[in-house]
C-alpha positions in Angstrom: 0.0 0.0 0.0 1.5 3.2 -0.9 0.8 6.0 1.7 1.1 8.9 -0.9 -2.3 7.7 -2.4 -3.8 9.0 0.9 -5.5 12.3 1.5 -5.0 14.2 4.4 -8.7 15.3 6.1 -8.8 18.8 4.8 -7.9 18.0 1.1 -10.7 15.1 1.3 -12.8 18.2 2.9 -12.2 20.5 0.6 -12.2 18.1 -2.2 -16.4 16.7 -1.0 -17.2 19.8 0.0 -16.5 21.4 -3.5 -18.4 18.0 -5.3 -21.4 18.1 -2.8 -23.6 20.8 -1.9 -25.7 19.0 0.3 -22.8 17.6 2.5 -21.4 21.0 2.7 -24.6 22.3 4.2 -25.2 19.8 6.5 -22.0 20.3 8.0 -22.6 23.5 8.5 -25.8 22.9 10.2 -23.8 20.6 12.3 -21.5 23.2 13.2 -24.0 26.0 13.5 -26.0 23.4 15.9 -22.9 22.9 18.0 -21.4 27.0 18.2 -22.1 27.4 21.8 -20.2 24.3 23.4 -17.7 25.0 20.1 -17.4 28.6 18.7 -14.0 27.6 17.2 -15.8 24.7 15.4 -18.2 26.8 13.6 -15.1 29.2 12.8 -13.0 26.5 11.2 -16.1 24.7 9.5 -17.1 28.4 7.6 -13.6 28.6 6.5 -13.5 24.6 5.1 -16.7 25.6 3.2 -15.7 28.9 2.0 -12.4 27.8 0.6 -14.1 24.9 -1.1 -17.2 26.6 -2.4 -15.8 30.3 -3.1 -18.8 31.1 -0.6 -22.3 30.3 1.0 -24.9 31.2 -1.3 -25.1 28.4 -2.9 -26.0 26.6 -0.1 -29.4 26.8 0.1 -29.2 27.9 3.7 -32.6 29.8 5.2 -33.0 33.0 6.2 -33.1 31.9 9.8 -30.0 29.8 9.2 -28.5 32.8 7.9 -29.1 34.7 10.4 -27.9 32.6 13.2 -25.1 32.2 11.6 -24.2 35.6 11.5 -24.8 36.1 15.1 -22.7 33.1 16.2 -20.1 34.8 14.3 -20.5 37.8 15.2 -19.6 36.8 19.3 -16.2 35.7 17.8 -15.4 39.4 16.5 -12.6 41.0 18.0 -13.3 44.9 18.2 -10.1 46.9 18.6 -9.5 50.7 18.6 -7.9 52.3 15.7 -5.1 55.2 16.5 -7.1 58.3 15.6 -5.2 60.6 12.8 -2.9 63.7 13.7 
């Protein structure tokens, strides 16, 4: 058995994820289900699916799915001050 046939998990990811719409958008379910006990999860699972997919849109995510995903994401935003011109 040669080793070098095998994919590591985020090429396989990336590589299902960009074939399969539906499996893309159950994962993110998955993940969206799961932010509160894993914020880091749902992080890391938007950015599998983004960088396979080139985006969201396409997967037929409601508006209510949407939206929770946009507030999960929004508790992991980092607001920082910007040094105010001269």
């Amino acid at each position: 058995m040669n080793l070098l046939n095998f994919m590591k998990a985020e090429d396989w990811l990336k590589k299902n994820f960009s074939e399969n719409v539906e499996e893309a958008a159950a994962y993110l379910r998955l993940s969206l289900e799961e932010a509160q006990e894993d914020p880091e999860g749902l992080l890391m699972a938007v950015k599998q699916v983004v960088e396979a997919r080139g985006g969201i849109e396409d997967l037929g995510l409601s508006l209510e799915e949407k939206a929770a995903l946009a507030t999960a994401l929004s508790h992991s935003l980092v607001v920082v001050s910007l040094p105010q011109a001269a």
